[in-house]
N, C-alpha and C positions, 0 to 999 in steps of 0.2 A: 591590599594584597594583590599581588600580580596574576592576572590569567593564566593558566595553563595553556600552552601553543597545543596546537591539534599539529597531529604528525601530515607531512605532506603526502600527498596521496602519489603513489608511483604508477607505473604501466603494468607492473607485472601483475602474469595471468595466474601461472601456476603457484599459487601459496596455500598453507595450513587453510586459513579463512575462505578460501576462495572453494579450495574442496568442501570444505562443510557448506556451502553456500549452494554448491552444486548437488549434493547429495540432498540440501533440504529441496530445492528444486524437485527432483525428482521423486522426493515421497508426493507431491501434488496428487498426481494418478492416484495414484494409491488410496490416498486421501479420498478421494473424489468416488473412486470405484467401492472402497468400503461403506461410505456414505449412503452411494444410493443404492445397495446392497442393504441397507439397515443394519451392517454393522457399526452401531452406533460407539460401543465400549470403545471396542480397536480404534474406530477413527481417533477417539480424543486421546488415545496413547501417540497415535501417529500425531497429530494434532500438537501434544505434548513435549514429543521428540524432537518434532522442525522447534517448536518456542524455545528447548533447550542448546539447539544448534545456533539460533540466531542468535542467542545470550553469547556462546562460546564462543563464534566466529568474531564477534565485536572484540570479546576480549581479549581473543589472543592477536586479533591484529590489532589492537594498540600496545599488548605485552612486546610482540614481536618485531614490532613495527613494520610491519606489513598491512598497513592500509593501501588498498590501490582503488585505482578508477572503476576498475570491473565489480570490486565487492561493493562501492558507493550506489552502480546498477543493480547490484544481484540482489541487494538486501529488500529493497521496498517493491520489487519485482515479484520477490517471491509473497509477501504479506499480501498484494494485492489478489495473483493467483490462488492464495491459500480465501482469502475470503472471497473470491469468484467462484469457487470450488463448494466450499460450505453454501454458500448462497444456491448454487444449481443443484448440488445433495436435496437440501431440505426443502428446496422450491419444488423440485421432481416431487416429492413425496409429500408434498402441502402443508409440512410443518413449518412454513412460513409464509404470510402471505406473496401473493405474486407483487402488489405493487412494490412492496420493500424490493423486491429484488430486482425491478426494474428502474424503481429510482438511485437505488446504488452503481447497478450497471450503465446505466445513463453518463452517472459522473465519469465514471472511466472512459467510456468513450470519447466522451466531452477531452478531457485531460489528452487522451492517446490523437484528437485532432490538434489539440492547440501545443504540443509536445510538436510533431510535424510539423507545423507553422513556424515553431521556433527554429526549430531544422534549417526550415527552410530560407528563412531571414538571416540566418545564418547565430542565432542566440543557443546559448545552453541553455540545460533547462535549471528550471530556479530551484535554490534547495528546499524541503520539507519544513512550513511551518509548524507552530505548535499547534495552530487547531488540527491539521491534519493528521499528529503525533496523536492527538485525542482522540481523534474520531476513528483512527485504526486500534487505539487500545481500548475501543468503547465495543468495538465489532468484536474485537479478540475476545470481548468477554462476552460480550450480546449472544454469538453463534453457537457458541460452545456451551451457554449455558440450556440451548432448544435443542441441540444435543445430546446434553445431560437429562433434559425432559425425556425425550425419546427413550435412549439408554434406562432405563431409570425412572417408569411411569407414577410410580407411588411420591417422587417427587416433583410430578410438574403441577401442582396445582402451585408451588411457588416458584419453581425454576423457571417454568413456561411465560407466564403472565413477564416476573423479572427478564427473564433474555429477551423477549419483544420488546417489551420498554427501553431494555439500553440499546439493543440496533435500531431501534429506531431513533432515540438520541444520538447513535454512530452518523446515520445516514445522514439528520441535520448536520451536524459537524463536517460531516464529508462534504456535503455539499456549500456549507460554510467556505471550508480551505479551496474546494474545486474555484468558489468564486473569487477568491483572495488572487486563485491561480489567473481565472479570467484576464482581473484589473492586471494582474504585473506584464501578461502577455500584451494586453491592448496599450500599456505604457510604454513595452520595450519597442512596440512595433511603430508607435508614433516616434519614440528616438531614432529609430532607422529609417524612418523615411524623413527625417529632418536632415539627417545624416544625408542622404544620397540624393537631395535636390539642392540644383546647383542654387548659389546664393546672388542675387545681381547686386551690383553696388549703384545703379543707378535707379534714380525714383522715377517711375510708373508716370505719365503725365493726366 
């Protein structure tokens, strides 16, 4: 059976998907402000509301064919924000331990250096593997479910114990893909310095 082509990705800024991309953007705050407010309910509606934008935005830019460059940025942009965001909420408030949240913020900085290094060499940056597909759909459940503890005390003697368990299985995973990221940086940057040293055609004596 033949693959389905993915539609090519264009320049344009202002489309359907892009505004929902931008609006989910913008609940962040919000998110973040409810959070460490102890508005625990709200947040997981707001929480709720961006995961049904990002569902819709995917969809309708491939209904409408309107995938472009800026929504392939905005999309893991905003995931990342939304679980920096829950990570600072519940760390403020010690419903998560501090090292979780400093070994996941680690990887992002890690990522946001070797992102500029590729810049800088002149490389894109690489698309999202599957461990990394995992380890943000491991967070999206890990976070939300210390949330639901919070919101919700009468259930965290099982929600609580389970959301630690899978962010911290997220965090492995993230740091999994962050190092997958590593190797492909330290690979592309040996090809470019192969690249741009001259070649002698005569042997060395």
């Amino acid at each position: 059976m033949a693959q389905r082509e993915q539609p090519e990705a264009s320049d344009r800024i202002l489309t359907v998907p892009n505004i929902l991309s931008f609006l989910r953007l913008a609940l962040v705050p919000v998110f973040l402000v409810l959070l460490v407010e102890g508005e625990d309910l709200i947040a997981l509606v707001v929480l709720a509301v961006s995961g049904f934008t990002d569902f819709l935005d995917g969809y309708l830019a491939r209904r409408l064919n309107q995938v472009s460059k800026l929504g392939q940025l905005l999309d893991p942009a905003a995931d990342r924000l939304y679980i920096l965001a829950a990570l600072l909420g519940l760390g403020w408030r010690d419903l998560i331990p501090l090292w979780v949240v400093v070994v996941i913020v680690a990887r992002d900085v890690m990522l946001i250096a070797l992102a500029a290094w590729l810049a800088k060499i002149g490389h894109g940056a690489f698309p999202v593997n599957w461990v990394g597909k995992w380890a943000t759909a491991f967070l999206f459940i890990g976070l939300p479910l210390l949330m639901l503890a919070a919101a919700f005390p009468a259930t965290a003697v099982f929600t609580q114990p389970a959301g630690l368990i899978v962010t911290i299985l997220g965090a492995v995973l993230y740091w999994w893909a962050g190092g997958l990221y590593l190797l492909q940086t330290v690979r592309a940057s040996g090809k470019r310095k192969g690249q741009t040293e001259p070649q002698s055609d005569t042997l060395e004596p």
